[in-house]
TISEVEX-970692 format. One record per residue (C-alpha): x, y, z. Coordinates in nm, 3 decimals. Layout:
N
<pt <X,Y,Z>>
...
***
This chain:
455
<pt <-18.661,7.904,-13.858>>
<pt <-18.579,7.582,-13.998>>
<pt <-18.839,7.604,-14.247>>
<pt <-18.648,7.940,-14.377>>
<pt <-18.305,7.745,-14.343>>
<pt <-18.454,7.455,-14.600>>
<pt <-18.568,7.744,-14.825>>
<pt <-18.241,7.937,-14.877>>
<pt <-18.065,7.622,-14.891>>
<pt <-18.288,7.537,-15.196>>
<pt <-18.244,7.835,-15.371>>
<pt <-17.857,7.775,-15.322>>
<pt <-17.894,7.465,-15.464>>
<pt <-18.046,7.637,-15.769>>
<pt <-17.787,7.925,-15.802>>
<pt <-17.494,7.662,-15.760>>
<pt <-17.597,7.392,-15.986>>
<pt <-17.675,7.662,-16.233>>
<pt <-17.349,7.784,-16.231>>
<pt <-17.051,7.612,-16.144>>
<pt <-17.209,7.283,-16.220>>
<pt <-17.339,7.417,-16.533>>
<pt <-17.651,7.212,-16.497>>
<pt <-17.946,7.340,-16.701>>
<pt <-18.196,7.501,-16.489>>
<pt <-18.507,7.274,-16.560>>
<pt <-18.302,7.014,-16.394>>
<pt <-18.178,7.234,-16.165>>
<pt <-18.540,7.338,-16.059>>
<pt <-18.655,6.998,-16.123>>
<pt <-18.427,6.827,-15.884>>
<pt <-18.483,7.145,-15.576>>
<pt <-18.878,7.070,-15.592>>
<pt <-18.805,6.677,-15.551>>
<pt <-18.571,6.764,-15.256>>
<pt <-18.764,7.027,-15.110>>
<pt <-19.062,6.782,-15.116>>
<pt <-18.861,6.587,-14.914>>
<pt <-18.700,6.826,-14.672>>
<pt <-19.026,6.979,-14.600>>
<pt <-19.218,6.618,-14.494>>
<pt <-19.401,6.561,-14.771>>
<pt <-19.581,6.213,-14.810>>
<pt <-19.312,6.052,-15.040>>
<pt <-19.616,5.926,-15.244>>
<pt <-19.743,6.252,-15.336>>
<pt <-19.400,6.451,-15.412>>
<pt <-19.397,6.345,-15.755>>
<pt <-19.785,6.382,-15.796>>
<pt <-19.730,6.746,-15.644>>
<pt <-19.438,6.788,-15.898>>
<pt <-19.631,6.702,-16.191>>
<pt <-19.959,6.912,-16.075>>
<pt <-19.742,7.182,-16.092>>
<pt <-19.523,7.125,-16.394>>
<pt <-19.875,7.088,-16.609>>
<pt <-20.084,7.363,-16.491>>
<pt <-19.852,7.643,-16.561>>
<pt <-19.761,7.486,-16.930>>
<pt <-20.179,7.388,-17.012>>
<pt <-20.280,7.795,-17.115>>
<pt <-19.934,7.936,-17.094>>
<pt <-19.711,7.687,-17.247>>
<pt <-19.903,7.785,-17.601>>
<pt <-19.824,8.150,-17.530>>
<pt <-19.504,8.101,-17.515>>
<pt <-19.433,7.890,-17.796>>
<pt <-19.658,8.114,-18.046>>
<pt <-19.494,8.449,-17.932>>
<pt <-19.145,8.293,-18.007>>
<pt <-19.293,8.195,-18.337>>
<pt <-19.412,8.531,-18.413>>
<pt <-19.080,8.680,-18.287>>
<pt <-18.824,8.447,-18.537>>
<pt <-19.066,8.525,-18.771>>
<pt <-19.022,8.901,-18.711>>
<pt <-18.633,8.885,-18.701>>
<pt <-18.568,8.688,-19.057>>
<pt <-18.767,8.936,-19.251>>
<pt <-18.635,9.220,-19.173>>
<pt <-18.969,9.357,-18.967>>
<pt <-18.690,9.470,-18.707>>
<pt <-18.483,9.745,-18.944>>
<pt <-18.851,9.912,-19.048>>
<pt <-18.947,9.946,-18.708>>
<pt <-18.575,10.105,-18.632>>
<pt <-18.614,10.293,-18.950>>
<pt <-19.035,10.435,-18.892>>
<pt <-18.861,10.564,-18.565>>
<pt <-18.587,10.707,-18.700>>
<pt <-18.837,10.886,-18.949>>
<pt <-19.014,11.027,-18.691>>
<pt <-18.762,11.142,-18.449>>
<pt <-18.519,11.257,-18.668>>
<pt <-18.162,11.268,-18.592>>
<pt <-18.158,11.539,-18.331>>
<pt <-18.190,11.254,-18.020>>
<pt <-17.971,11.009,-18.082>>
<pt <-17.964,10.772,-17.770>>
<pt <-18.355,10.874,-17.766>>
<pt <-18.417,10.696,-18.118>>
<pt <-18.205,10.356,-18.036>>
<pt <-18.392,10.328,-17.704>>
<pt <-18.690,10.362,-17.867>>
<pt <-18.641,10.122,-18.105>>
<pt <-18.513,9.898,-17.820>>
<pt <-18.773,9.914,-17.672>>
<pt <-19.028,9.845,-17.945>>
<pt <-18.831,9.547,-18.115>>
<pt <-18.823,9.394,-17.794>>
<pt <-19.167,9.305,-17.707>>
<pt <-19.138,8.969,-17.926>>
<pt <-18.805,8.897,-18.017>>
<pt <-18.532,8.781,-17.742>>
<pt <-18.324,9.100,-17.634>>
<pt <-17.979,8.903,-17.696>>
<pt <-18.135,8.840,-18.085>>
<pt <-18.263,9.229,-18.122>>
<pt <-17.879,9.385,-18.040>>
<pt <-17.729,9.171,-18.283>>
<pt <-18.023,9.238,-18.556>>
<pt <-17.977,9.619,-18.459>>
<pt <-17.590,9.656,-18.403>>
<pt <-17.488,9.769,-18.721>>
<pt <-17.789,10.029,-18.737>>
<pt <-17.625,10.130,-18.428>>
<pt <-17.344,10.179,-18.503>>
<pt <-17.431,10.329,-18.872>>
<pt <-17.655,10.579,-18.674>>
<pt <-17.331,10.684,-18.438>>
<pt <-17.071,10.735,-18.764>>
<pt <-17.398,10.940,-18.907>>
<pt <-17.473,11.138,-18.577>>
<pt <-17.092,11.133,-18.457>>
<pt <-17.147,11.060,-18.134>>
<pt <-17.009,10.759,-17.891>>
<pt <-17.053,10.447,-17.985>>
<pt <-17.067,10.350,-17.615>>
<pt <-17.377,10.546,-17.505>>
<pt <-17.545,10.423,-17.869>>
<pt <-17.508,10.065,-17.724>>
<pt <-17.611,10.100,-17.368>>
<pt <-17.877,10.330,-17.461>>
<pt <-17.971,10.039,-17.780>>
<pt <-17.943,9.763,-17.449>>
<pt <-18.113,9.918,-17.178>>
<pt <-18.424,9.944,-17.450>>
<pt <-18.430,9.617,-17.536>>
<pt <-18.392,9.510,-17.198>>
<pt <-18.680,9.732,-17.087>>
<pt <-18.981,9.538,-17.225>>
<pt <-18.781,9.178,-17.239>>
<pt <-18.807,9.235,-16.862>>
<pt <-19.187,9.325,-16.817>>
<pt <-19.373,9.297,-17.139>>
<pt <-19.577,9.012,-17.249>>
<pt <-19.540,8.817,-17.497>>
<pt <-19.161,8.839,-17.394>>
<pt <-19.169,8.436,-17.223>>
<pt <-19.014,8.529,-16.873>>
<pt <-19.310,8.820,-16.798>>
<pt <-19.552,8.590,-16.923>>
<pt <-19.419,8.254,-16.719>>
<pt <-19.409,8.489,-16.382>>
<pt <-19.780,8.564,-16.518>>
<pt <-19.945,8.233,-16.491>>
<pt <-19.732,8.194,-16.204>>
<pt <-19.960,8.414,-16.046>>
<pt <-20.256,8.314,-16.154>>
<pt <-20.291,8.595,-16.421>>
<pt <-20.283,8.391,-16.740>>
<pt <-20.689,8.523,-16.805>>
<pt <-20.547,8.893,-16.769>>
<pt <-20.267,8.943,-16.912>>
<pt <-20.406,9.271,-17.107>>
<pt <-20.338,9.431,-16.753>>
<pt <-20.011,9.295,-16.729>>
<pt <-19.945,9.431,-17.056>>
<pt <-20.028,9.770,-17.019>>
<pt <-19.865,9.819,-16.639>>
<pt <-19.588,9.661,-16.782>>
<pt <-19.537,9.880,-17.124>>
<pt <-19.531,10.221,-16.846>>
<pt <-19.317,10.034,-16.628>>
<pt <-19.057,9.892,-16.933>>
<pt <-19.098,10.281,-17.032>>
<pt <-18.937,10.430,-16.755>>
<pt <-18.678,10.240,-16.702>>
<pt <-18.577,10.255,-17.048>>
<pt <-18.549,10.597,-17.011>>
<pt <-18.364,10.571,-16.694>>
<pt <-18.111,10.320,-16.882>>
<pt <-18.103,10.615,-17.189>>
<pt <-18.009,10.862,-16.949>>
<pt <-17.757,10.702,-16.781>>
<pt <-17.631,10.605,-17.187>>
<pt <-17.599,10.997,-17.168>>
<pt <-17.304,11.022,-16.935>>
<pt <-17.110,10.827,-17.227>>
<pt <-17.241,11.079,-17.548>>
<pt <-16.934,11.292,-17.545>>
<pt <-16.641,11.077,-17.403>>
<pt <-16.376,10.975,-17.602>>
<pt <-16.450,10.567,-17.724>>
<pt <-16.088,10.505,-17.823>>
<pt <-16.061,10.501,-17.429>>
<pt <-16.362,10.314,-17.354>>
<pt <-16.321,10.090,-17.643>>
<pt <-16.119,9.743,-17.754>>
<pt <-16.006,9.881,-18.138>>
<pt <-16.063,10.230,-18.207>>
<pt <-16.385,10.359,-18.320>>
<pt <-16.310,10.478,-18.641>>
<pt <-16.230,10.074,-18.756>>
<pt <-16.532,9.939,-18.550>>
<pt <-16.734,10.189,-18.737>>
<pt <-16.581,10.096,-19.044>>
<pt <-16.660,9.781,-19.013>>
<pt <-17.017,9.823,-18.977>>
<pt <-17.241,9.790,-19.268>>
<pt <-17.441,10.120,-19.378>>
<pt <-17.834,10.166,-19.335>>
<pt <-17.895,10.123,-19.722>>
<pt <-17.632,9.816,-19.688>>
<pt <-17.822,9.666,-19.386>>
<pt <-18.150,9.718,-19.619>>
<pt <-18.038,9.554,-19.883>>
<pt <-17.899,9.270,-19.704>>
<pt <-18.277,9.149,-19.621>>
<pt <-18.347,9.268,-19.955>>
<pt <-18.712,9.397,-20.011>>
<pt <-18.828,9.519,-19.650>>
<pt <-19.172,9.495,-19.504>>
<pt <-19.378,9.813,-19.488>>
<pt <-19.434,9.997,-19.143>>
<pt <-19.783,9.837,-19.089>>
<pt <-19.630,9.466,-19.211>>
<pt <-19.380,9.475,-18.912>>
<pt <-19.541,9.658,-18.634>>
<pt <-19.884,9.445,-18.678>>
<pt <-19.818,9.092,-18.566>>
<pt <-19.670,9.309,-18.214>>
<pt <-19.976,9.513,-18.199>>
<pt <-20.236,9.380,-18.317>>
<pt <-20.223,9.097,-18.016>>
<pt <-20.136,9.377,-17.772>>
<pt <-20.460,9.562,-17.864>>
<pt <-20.692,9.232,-17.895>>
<pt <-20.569,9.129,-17.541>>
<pt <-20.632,9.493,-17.416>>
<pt <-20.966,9.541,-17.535>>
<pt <-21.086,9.180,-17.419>>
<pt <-20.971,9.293,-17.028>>
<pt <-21.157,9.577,-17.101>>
<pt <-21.442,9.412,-17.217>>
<pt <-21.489,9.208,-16.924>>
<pt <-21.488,9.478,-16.638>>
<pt <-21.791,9.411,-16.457>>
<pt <-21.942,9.740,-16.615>>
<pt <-21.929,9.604,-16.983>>
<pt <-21.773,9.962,-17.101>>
<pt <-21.761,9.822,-17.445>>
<pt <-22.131,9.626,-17.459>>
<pt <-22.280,9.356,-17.374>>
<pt <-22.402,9.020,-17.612>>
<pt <-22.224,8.961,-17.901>>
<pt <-21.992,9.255,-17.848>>
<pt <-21.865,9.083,-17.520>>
<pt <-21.826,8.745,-17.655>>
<pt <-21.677,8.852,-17.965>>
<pt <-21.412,9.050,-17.791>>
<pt <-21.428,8.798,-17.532>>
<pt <-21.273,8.538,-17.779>>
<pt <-21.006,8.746,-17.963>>
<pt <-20.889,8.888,-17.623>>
<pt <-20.759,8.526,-17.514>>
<pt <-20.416,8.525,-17.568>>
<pt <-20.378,8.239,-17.768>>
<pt <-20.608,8.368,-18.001>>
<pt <-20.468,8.692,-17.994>>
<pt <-20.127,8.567,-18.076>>
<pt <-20.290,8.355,-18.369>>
<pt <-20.430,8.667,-18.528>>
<pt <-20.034,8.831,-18.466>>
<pt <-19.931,8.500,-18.614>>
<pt <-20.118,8.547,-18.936>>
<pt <-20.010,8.907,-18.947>>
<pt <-19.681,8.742,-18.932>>
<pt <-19.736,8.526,-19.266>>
<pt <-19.759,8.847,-19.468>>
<pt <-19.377,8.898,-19.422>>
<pt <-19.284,8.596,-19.557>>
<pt <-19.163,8.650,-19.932>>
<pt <-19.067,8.437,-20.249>>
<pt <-19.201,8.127,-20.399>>
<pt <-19.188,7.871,-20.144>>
<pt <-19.369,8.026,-19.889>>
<pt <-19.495,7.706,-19.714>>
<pt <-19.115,7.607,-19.676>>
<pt <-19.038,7.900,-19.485>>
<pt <-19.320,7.952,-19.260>>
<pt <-19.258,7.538,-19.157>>
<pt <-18.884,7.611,-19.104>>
<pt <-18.890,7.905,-18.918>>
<pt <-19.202,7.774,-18.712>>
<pt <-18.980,7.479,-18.646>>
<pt <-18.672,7.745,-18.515>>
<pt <-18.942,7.884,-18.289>>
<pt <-19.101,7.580,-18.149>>
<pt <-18.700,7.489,-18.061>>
<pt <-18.617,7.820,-17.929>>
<pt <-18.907,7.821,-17.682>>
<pt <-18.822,7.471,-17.584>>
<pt <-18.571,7.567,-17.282>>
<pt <-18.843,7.816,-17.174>>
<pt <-19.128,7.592,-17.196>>
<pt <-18.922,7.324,-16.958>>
<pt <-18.805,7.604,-16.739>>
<pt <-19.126,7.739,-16.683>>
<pt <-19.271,7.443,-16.597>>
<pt <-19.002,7.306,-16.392>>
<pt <-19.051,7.656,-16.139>>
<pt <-19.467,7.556,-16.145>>
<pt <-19.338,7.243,-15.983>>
<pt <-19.121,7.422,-15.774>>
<pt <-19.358,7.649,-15.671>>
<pt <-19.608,7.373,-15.620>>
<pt <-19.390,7.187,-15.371>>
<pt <-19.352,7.533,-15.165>>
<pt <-19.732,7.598,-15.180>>
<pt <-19.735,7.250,-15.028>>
<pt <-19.501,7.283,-14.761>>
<pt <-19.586,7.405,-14.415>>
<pt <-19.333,7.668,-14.521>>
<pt <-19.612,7.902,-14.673>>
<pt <-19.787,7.983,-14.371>>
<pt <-19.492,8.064,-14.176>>
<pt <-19.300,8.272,-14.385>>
<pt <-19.594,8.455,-14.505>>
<pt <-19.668,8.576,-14.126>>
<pt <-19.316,8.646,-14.112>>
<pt <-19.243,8.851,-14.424>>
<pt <-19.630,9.065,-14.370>>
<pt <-19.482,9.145,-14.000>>
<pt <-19.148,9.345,-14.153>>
<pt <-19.427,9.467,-14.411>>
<pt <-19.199,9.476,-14.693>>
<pt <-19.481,9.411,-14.950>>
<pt <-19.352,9.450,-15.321>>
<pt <-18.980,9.470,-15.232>>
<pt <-18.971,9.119,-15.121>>
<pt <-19.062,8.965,-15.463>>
<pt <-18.765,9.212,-15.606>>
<pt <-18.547,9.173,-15.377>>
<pt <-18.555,8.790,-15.428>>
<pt <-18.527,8.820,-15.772>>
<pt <-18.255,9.032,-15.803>>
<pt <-18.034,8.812,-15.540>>
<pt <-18.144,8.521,-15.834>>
<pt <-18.049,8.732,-16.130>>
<pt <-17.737,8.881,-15.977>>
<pt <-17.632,8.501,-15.871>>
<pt <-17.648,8.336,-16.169>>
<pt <-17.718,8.541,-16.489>>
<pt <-18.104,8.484,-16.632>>
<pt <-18.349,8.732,-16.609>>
<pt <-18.582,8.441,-16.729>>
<pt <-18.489,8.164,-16.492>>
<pt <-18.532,8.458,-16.221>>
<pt <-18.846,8.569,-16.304>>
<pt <-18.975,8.199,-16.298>>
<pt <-18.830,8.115,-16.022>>
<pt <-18.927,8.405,-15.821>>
<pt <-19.267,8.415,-15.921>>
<pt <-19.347,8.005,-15.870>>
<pt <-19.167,8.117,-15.482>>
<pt <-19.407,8.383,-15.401>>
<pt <-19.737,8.278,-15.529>>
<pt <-19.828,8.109,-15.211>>
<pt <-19.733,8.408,-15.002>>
<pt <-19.926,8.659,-15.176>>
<pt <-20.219,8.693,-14.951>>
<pt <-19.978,8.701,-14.635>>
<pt <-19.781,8.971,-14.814>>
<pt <-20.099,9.184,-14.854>>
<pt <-20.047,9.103,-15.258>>
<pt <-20.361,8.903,-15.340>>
<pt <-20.550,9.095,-15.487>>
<pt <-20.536,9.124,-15.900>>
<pt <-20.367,9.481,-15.905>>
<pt <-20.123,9.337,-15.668>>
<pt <-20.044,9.028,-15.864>>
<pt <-19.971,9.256,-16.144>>
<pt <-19.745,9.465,-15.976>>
<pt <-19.546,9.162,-15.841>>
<pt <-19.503,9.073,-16.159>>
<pt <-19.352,9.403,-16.239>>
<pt <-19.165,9.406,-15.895>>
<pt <-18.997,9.045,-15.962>>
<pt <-18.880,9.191,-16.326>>
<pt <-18.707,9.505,-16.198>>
<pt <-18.551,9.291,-16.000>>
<pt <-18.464,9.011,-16.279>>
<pt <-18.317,9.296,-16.418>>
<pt <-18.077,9.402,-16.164>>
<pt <-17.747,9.348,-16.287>>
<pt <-17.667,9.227,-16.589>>
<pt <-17.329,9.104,-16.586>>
<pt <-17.024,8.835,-16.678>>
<pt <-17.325,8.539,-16.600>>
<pt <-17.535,8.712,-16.817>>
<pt <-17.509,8.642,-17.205>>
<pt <-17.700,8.967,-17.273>>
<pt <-17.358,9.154,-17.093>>
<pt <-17.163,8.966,-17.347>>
<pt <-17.318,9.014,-17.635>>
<pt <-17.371,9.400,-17.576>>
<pt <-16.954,9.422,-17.485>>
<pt <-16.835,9.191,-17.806>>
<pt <-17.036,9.333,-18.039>>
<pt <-16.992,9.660,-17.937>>
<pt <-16.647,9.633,-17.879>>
<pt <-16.636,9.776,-17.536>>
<pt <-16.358,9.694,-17.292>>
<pt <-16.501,9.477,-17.001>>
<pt <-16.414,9.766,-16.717>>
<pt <-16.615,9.968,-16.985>>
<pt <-16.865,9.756,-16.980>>
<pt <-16.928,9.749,-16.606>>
<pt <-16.911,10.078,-16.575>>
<pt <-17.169,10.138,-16.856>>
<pt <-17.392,9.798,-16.908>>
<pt <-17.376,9.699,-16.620>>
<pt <-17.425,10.003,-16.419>>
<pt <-17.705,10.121,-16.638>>
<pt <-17.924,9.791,-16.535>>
<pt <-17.899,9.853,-16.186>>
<pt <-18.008,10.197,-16.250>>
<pt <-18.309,10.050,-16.456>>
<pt <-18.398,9.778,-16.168>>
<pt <-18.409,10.029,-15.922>>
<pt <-18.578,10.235,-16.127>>
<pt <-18.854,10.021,-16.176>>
<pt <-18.914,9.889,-15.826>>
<pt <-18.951,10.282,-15.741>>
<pt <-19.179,10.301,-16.014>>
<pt <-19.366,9.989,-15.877>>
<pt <-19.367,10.073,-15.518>>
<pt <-19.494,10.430,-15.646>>
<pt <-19.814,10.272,-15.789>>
<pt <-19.849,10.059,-15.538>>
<pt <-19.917,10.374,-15.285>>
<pt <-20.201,10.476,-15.592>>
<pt <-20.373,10.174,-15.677>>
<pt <-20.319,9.904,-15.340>>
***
């Protein structure tokens, strides 16, 4: 029992120096895998040996992920790629589905660009698409959020779904984790839509902080927003660099089932290559290049490759500061205990969500929970009936419904969503936040659900 005691005492640690000590949470992480070495008996001499171990074999394969998806993602956001993807999909759909067509576009501009980035790209499409449509400006946003929070949650190359990943040992596979996760990020973006729905024909000067006329007049038309990024990129210029590593990843998983469905030989090692996702990501990177426009090209692809390399620097530390973590716990007479423990109350997949949403819940980041989580439950997988690759992948998906579940005042997603929307903050639970916990529990359903088919 002590062993358990040490262990939630830990992961108080994190939630409390995270939040009302404000320390960062690589330090915060950093500092509970020294002390945990410690409480659990490890030989002082190999602590920091253990700590390191862990720190660089999570960031040797997935440390470049990370950085080149970020890349590919500020890339994505300065040209513009963003408002043709929200503008193919309002093409298609029409105008008929309003809360359909944000989530969708959500959910699409969210697979490499940050969720908190995407709303404020897309906010005054939003809210240009609600003065158009004339319907609330409320269920627009939640149904715009719960989107983008859909595949930031569970979609690769989205950093947190990829750190919980190689967590897991599924850095070589992340084609599976892809396409599990695109179904799971589906449904409960449509969960998050539908609850959006409940908002479509309520009055926003009641829900709202100024009245809705003014907040839409505020907002910037759709030829407006064009014109701001001036000349757009075409349909196949912004959804490529997204794509184009989803499918090369795919069809390299594929290609290595044991029964070769694509070929053997060169086929195999071809696809063998441009499935690794580093290389992948390179070829999305490239893609990438083609959006860049005017005459100093070179300029802007080193500037905003610098921007990326500095926005996935907090991840890249995070990330490797839970692979320590988790290191120390794999080390600790802790892991055979609790395993035997947790596979006696046979709780399987809701363990790994549970514990992430009492993480995300406590103190705000889906990305810090998913890390954290994941680097805490690697060692208990076999115990936990969860060793096997299909059940790696689904506790991947498990821990991100629950990094998921809620978004709210520690969260700067909530914020962002309620200030630039305008919603009042009792709005705001009862519609943001409210709508995430639908989606979490949603997806562990969803999760568990598969997990009866496939485990």
């Amino acid at each position: 029992m002590g062993l358990v005691l040490i262990l939630l005492a830990l992961v108080a640690f994190i939630v409390l120096a995270t939040t009302r000590l404000k320390l960062h949470p690589f330090l915060a992480l950093l500092l509970a895998a020294l002390i945990g070495g410690f409480a659990y008996g490890l030989p002082p001499a190999d602590i920091l040996k253990t700590v390191a171990a862990g720190f660089g074999g999570i960031l040797g394969y997935i440390g470049i992920v990370i950085v080149l998806g970020t890349i590919i993602g500020v890339i994505l956001e300065r040209s513009g790629a963003a408002i043709t993807m929200a503008e193919t999909v309002i093409r298609v759909l029409g105008e008929r589905f309003p809360t359909l067509t944000v989530s969708i576009i959500g959910y699409l501009v969210s697979i490499p660009v940050f969720c908190d980035s995407g709303y404020v790209i897309l906010n005054s499409l939003k809210n240009a698409l609600a003065a158009r449509m004339k319907v609330s400006v409320v269920a627009m946003s939640v149904a715009l959020a719960t989107g983008l929070y859909a595949t930031h949650t569970f979609v690769p190359p989205t950093p947190g779904p990829i750190a919980a990943a190689g967590n897991l040992g599924l850095e070589d596979n992340l084609g599976l984790v892809i396409g599990v996760g695109l179904v799971v990020a589906l449904v409960t973006a449509l969960a998050g839509m539908l609850w959006a729905n409940r908002f479509l024909r309520q009055d926003d000067a009641l829900l709202l902080e100024e009245a809705p006329s003014e907040l839409l007049a505020q907002s910037e038309s759709f030829e407006a927003l064009k014109q701001r990024y001036g000349t757009l990129p075409s349909a196949w210029q912004a959804f490529a660099p997204i794509f184009m590593p989803i499918a090369l990843i795919c069809l390299g998983s594929v290609a290595a089932f044991p029964t070769r469905p694509l070929g053997d030989g060169l086929v195999l090692d071809v696809l063998g290559f441009l499935g690794q996702p580093v290389v992948a990501l390179l070829v999305g990177l490239a893609l990438a290049c083609t959006l860049l426009e005017g005459e100093n090209k070179r300029q802007q692809f080193h500037d905003q490759v610098v921007d990326g390399i500095v926005s996935a620097a907090p991840i890249l530390l995070i990330t490797g500061a839970g692979g320590a973590f988790g290191a120390v716990l794999k080390a600790a007479p802790l892991t055979d205990y609790l395993g035997q423990t947790l596979s006696a109350l046979g709780i399987g997949l809701f363990m790994p969500f549970l514990v992430a949403a009492a993480l995300k819940s406590a103190q705000g980041s889906s990305t810090v929970s998913l890390v954290t989580t994941s680097a805490m439950v690697a060692p208990l997988l076999p115990n936990l009936g969860l060793d096997s690759e299909m059940g790696r992948v689904l506790t991947v998906m498990a821990i991100g419904a629950g990094a998921m579940t809620v978004s709210h005042a520690n969260d700067s997603f909530f914020w962002v969503v309620t200030q630039f929307s305008r919603m009042k903050v009792s709005t705001a639970y009862r519609a943001q936040t409210a709508a995430t916990l639908v989606q979490g529990l949603a997806g562990m359903l969803t999760v568990w659900v598969l997990g009866l088919v496939v485990l």
